[in-house]
C-alpha positions, 0 to 999 in steps of 0.5 A: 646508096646500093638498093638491098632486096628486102625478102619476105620468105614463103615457101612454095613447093616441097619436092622430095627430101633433097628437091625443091622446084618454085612453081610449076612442072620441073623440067629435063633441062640439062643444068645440074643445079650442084654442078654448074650453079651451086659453086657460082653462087658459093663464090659470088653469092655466099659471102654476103648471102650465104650461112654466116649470120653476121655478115648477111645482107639484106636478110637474104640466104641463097644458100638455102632453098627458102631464100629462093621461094621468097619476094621482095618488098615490092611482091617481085619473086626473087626466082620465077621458075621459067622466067628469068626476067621475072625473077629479081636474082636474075635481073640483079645479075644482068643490071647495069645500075651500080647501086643494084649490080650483084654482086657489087662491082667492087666485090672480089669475085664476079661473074662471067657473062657465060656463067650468068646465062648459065643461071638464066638457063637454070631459071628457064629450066625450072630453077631446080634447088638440089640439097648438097649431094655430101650431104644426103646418104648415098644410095646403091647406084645402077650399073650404068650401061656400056659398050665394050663390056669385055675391058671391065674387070670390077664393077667399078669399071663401068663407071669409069668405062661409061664416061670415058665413052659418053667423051668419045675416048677409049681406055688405054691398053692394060700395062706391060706385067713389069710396069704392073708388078712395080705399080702395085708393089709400090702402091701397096708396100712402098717399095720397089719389087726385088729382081727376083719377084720380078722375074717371079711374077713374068715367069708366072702364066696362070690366069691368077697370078696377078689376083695372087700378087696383089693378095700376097702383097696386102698380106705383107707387114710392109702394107701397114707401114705404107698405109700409116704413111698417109694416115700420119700426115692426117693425124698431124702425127710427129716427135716433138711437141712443136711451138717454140720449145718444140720439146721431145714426145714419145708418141710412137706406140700410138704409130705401133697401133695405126701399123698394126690396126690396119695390117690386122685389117682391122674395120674402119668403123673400129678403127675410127671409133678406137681413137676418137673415143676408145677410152670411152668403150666398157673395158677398154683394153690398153690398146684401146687406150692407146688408140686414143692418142689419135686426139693428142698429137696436136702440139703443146706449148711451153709458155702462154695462157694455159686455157688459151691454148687448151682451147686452141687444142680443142679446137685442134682436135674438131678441125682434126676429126671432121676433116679426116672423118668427114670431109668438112672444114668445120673450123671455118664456123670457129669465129661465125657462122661458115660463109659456104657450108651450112654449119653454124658458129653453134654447130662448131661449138655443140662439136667442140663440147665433145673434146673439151671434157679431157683432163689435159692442161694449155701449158705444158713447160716440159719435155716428154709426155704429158698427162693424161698418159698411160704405159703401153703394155707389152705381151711378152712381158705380161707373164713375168709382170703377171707373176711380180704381181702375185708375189707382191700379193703375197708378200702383202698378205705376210706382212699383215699377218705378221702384223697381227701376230705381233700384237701382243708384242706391240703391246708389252713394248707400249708398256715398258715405253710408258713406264721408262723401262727402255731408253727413248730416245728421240732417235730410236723412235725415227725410221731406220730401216733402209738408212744407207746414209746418215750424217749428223755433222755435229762434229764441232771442229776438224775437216772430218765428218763422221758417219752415224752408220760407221764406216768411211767419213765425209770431209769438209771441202773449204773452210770448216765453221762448226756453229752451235746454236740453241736448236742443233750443231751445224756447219755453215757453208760460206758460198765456197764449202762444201762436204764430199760424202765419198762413193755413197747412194748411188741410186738410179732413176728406177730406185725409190730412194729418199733424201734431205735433211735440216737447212738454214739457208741466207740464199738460195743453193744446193742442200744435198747432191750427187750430180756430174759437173759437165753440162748434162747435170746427170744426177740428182739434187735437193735445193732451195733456190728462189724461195722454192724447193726444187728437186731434180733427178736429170740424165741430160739437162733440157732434155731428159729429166724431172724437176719438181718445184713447190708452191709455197717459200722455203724461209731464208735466215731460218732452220727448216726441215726439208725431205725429198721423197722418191717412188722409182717410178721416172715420174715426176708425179713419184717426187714429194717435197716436205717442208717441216713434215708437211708435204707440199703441193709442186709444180711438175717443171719437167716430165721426161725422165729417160736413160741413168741418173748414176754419176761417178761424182760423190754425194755432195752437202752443200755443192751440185758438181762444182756450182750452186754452193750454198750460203748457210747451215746444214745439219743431220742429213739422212738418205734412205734406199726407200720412199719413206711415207708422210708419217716416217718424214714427219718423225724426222722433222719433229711434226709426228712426235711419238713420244708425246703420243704416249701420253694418250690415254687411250691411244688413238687409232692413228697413234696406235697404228704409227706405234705398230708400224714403227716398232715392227719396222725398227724392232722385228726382223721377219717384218723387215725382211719381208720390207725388203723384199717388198721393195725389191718385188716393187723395183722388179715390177718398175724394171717390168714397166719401165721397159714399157713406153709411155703414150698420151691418151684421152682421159675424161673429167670426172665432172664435165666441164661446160662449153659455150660458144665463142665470140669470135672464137676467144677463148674467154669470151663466153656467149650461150652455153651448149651441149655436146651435138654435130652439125644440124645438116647431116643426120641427127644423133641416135636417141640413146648415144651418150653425150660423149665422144662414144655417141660422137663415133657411134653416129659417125660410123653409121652406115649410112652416114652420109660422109664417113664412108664416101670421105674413106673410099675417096681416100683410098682411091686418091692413094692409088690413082693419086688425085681422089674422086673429089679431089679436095679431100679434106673438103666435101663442102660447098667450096671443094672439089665436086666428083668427077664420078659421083655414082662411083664414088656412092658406089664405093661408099656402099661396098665399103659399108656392106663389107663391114669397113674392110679397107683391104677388101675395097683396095683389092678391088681398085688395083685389081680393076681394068682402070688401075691396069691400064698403061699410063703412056699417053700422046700429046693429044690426049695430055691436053685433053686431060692433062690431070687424068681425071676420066682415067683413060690411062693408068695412074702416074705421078712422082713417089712421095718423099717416103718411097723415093728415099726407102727404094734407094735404101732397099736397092742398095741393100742398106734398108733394115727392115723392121716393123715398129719401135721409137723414132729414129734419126738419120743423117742431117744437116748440122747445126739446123737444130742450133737456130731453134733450141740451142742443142745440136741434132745428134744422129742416130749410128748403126742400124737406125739410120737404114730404118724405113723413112715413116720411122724418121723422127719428125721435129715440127720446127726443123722437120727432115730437109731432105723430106721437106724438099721432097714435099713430106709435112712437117706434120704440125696440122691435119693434111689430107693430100701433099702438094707434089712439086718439082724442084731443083732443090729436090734434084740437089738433095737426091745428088747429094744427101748423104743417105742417097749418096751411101745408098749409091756407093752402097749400090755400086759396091754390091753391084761390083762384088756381084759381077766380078767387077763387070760393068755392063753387067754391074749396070745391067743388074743396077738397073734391075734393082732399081727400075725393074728392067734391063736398061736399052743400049742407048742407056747402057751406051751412055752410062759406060761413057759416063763409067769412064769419063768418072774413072778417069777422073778418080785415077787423078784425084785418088782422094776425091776417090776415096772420099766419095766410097767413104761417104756413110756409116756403113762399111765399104769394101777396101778391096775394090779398086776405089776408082772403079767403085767411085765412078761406079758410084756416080753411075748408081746415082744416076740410075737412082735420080732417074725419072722413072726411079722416082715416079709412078708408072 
């Protein structure tokens, strides 16, 4: 049986906010406690001695500087500064009796000799505990001394330059000014330099012009475009919903934002505050709205338990935020205590709380966007929206008045009505205005149907049964009837329209229709099908449309009034259902209403195209080009009966006021033209609006919901209550933050955080020199990555803060130091010594991502369109990969969609972009902080033979050729300049002639192989080039483009 160490903890010595010392003097030793002795404890130690609670053994925390400080049972010290055998934890270490071993013989990790004297020693030095250095603030460091003062270009520099000499290497020289330009231009735009920057920038002599160039390039559109690159891989940002239904979003504008905030350089503190919690700040503007989407592009299922999975999305959104923000796997506190980092299962939960306020639901069984969502303003629209507004205003305002200037007139009708001086019929008191179709199929007999508003009948289609009953005439339709109403309400998605009528259904089927009869069910249709009244108003089935469904049954084997109401608004929260002039609570089925809903079909009762005939009765069937209100549908259905309401003595004030609305609505012209124009005014402002996308968005409860810790992270095992609260390691929160995510931004963007601007600044320093100074970026904790230059890296969290966030300003000063400039060439000795780089001897090199490599060849072919922002696009993809997963096929995008800059690609979690993929882009379903960067043959294949490269090829090869009067060297020579910068050597040239002729050859024989390969792609190729020189042309481009130095950092 293993003997545990039972610790009585006492505390011996305090040393300073961050330094513990156990008895006596502290000594010089050369051990650092967080570099050569924290990570040894973290993986041998923590898993059973370390934060989580219920997995501690023996009562003991090394984790903690009072796990060192205590004494066993036996009044043995766990750690007796500057004597190792005296301490238990050594001799625990170096034991050789398998009942007292640590860690256990069968642990996973154990210790190396090396690694266990190097304990020792820490022991003899003191046994110094340090706090972990991401968790304390950081301090403006001294500059630390050098010697070749004459390298360093920023200040930056001299803590590169300081450890490079304490190795006893030099820095490498500064890179030839084409190896610069090309560096830079990618780092900051994402794109190759054109020729003629080149030959700008090496004609250019005064000492500034580099200064110049890298100014020019941050002032560049393209520079908000490349930055957002990396922020979407972070922020999980994609186009569709994920899971198994993987449904389409539109999530874009938010993208819009991100590109927009940081070419406006926008502060990072207001940029993180913005979409954590802008809709939190006083007067939020819509932008500010918009922002918030930052929190809403985790993904959405279509099925499961809901509060499951709004949990999950919670939970989401911690893992999302701390990693981004702060650099730490608070998720891994989820289920219990974290095993390394000092954060407990209730610091987790205390974070929680402050995401789990928000108004969305777990399960979302649609496509679209899902609520809370807002429409995203345009500026160039505001003015005429602006100006539709007032003039609803005023129309508004006339009817009112109008409304009261007749009511005297309202008076005298109520009179003549009550002494049966007019006819009252129950139809003249039924709304009329806008009653575009009227049928009251009581024809009795015949394959005619009269209209009740004149003009061209409908006609019974099958076998006409004319039923009278007690209650109404009707026609009852067999399974096969139905009546074609010819060319009538022919509404679009922005026309509020309303429609229905009297159904006695024996089963479930279509009341009333106007739908196509093809697969895309375009249209819109009332039906009764599954006890449920299900309305629909559909562009293309499955992918873009609405369906609302009630709650409650619709009777079988009975008359029922059934109404469907509709405001224009393409929402499904515009579509109401009446039972019997009740409305009814519905179910949103589907949200994702988008393109026309107008068919050529006929208006059909009883039929949807060809298909869900009813089996019952029909009868008195209205449509109206309004949204009538519960009242007038309460007319129609007998539940407001106003002629009964005459009986009042007085009338009331509800019987008053649907008496005046009806008469001034039936009887008063000036108050029905005023009607009109009131609803052309509201279908102007839809137009408006409807040009205006939608955007998901954070919404708060109106009464906050409760949190509680999770046991084991289920989300319906509910243990203590908590309130909203950060981790109890890092500073506590301002007295006066409200308890919201507001307070949450407020502390994280203070400037001496202790994380939020070191995690930034390591960001930005991995984009450019492409491994961070903590090369774990999501992970500043006890497990990740310590720095390689901690000074530097507190340097460059103190600059960022001074400077108000200014993300523009820090990268100015990386690519402008004598590190970044310096040449990336390297020996064989110098590789081995630092095969990753990490002192930064030499400047940066490694493969473009998967966005640049695809974007250079576009813009060296001359395909690229390059425009700032919009929807999602969709370039050439493999067929039929969309089939396996949703049963629909991908549709490519045509024309200029498919040059678009790569961040615009639309991104389907489930089947992302393969040729992206290969290239080691995301698929974007959670947080990613850094790509993996491989090599493999799978991207060589996909560059040879994706279509976009290969058109960008023959794309390339045909401008080369109509350039150079059909020279090829001199065809070869410019491609290069396009592509790489350069002239290629004469040993390039030599080969790539050889290879021009060896190909020309080739299509001489096989013309069609020939002219297959020029019509590769949408965009036009020249006939009027020899198609076997442009074909061998072709297979020389796409050897430039597949070059090693096309496709890396320099």
């Amino acid at each position: 049986m293993r003997t545990h160490l039972i610790i009585v903890l006492t505390v011996l010595v305090l040393s300073g906010p961050s330094a513990w010392v156990f008895g006596g003097e502290a000594s010089t030793g050369k051990t650092d406690f967080n570099h050569d002795i924290r990570p040894l404890l973290a993986t041998a130690c923590f898993t059973c001695h370390g934060p989580d609670e219920n997995k501690r053994e023996a009562d003991l925390r090394l984790d903690v500087p009072e796990g060192f400080a205590g004494l066993t049972a036996s009044d043995v010290p766990v750690l007796k500064p500057h004597d190792p055998a005296q301490s238990e934890l050594y001799r625990r270490l170096v034991s050789t009796d398998p009942t007292e071993q640590m860690p256990p013989p069968d642990a996973l990790h154990q210790l190396t000799a090396t690694e266990i004297n190097r304990i020792k020693n820490w022991i003899e030095e003191g046994g110094i505990w340090d706090e972990h250095w991401a968790f304390v603030s950081p301090e403006q460091p001294k500059l630390p001394s050098i010697r070749r003062h004459d390298w360093v270009r920023q200040p930056l520099d001299q803590f590169i330059l300081a450890r490079i000499e304490a190795e006893g290497l030099q820095p490498s020289p500064e890179a030839d000014r084409r190896t610069l330009i090309r560096r830079v231009t990618f780092d900051l735009t994402g794109f190759p330099p054109t020729p003629s920057e080149v030959r700008d920038f090496l004609a250019d002599d005064s000492p500034g012009a580099y200064e110049q160039l890298v100014d020019r390039l941050l002032d560049s559109p393209r520079f908000g475009e490349r930055m957002a690159v990396d922020w979407l891989d972070a922020s999980r940002f994609a186009d569709t919903h994920g899971y198994h239904e993987d449904f389409h979003r539109d999530m874009w504008p938010w993208r819009d934002w991100v590109i927009r905030a940081i070419n406006q350089n926008m502060p990072f503190n207001q940029f993180a505050m913005e979409q954590i919690a802008g809709d939190l700040i006083p007067d939020a503007t819509n932008q500010q709205l918009v922002a918030t989407g930052f929190s809403r592009n985790h993904g959405v299922t279509a099925s499961g338990i809901s509060e499951e999975y709004r949990v999950e999305y919670v939970i989401d959104r911690v893992k999302t935020t701390s990693a981004i923000f702060l650099g730490l796997t608070i998720g891994c506190a989820q289920c219990h205590d974290h095993k390394y980092d000092p954060i407990t299962q209730k610091d987790f939960y205390r974070f929680f709380a402050y995401f789990n306020t928000i108004t969305d639901k777990g399960v979302e069984n649609r496509s679209g966007n899902v609520d809370p969502l807002i429409r995203v303003e345009d500026p160039m629209l505001l003015a005429a929206t602006y100006e539709a507004q007032e003039r609803l205003k005023a129309i508004t305002q006339k009817m009112e008045q109008v409304r009261q200037l007749r009511a005297s007139n309202i008076d005298k009708w109520l009179v003549l009505l009550k002494q049966d001086t007019v006819d009252r019929p129950e139809a003249t008191m039924q709304p009329t205005l806008g009653l575009v179709t009227h049928f009251r199929i009581d024809d009795r007999e015949g394959v005619r149907v009269a209209s009740a508003l004149g003009g061209e009948a409908g006609y019974v289609r099958g076998r006409a049964e004319w039923i009278e009953d007690a209650k109404r005439s009707s026609l009852r339709f067999d399974g096969k009837t139905h009546v074609d109403l010819g060319d009538r309400a022919a509404f679009d998605r922005l026309d509020a329209f309303s429609f229905g009528g009297w159904i006695y259904p024996e089963r479930e089927g279509i009341l009333l229709a106007r739908v196509s009869p093809d697969q895309s069910l375009r249209g819109y249709e009332v039906r009764v099908g599954g006890g449920k009244i299900d309305a629909r108003l559909t562009h293309r089935e499955f992918e873009k449309g609405l369906r609302v469904t009630t709650e409650e049954d619709a009777p079988l084997n009975a008359w029922s009034h059934v109404f469907v109401t509709y405001d224009g608004s393409s929402r499904a929260a515009g579509v109401k259902i009446y039972l019997n002039g009740e409305h009814l609570k519905t179910n949103i089925e589907k949200d994702s209403l988008r393109g026309t809903i107008r068919v050529p079909e006929p208006l059909k009762i009883g039929q949807r195209g060809n298909r869900q005939a009813l089996l019952g009765r029909a009868a008195d069937i209205r449509v109206y080009n309004r949204q009538l209100t519960d009242a007038e549908v309460g007319q129609l259905s007998g539940k407001v009966d106003l002629l009964a309401r005459l009986k009042e003595e007085p009338l009331s004030t509800e019987s008053r006021s649907l008496f005046e609305t009806h008469y001034l609505k039936t009887k008063d012209h000036d108050y029905q033209r005023l009607c009109r124009e009131q609803e052309a005014c509201k279908a102007e402002l839809r137009r408006l609006g409807d040009d205006n996308p939608t955007v998901m968005v954070m919404q708060e409860m109106k009464e906050p919901r409760e949190t509680f810790i999770l046991n084991r992270g289920q989300y319906d095992q509910h243990g203590e209550k908590v309130h909203p609260g950060t981790p109890a390691v890092l500073p506590a929160l301002p007295e006066d933050a409200p308890p919201n995510r507001l307070g949450l931004a407020t502390w994280l963007t203070d400037q001496d955080h202790p994380l939020f601007g070191r995690v930034m600044a390591n960001r930005l320093w991995q984009m450019v020199f492409g491994i961070g100074i903590v090369e774990t970026a999501e992970d500043f904790g006890i497990q990740g990555a310590r720095p390689t230059h901690p000074q530097l890296l507190d340097y460059l969290a103190r600059e960022f803060a001074s400077s108000d966030w200014n993300i523009k300003r820090l990268i100015r000063h990386l690519v402008l130091s004598a590190t970044y400039r310096q040449s990336s060439v390297v020996s064989p000795e110098r590789l081995a010594e630092d095969r990753d780089n990490r002192l930064l001897a030499r400047g940066p090199r490694y493969r473009m991502s998967a966005e640049m490599i695809r974007d250079a060849a576009l813009a060296a072919s001359g395909l690229l369109v390059d425009r700032v922002g919009g929807p999602s696009v969709k370039p050439y993809q493999p067929s039929g990969l969309w089939i396996e997963m949703q049963n629909r096929p991908y549709e490519p995008d045509h024309g200029e969609n498919l040059y678009r800059r790569s961040l615009y690609t639309y991104i389907k979690r489930s089947v992302p972009p393969p040729n992206m993929v290969a290239l080691d882009a995301t698929n974007r379903e959670v947080c990613t902080m850094r790509r993996q960067r491989t090599s493999t043959p799978l991207a060589a294949l996909v560059m040879l033979n994706d279509p976009t490269f290969v058109e960008a090829a023959r794309a390339l090869a045909g401008s080369l050729l109509k350039s150079s009067s059909l020279e090829i060297e001199d065809c070869i020579h410019q491609g290069y300049l396009r592509v790489v910068g350069r002239s290629p050597s004469a040993e390039e040239l030599d080969e790539l002639l050889r290879l021009f002729a060896r190909q020309r050859e080739i299509y001489r024989e096989d013309r069609r192989a020939a002219e297959s390969l020029v019509s590769v792609g949408e965009s036009p190729h020249d006939s009027s080039l020899p198609v076997e020189v442009h074909a061998a042309l072709t297979c020389v481009a796409s050897v430039i483009l597949n070059l090693d130095e096309t496709i890396s950092k320099e």
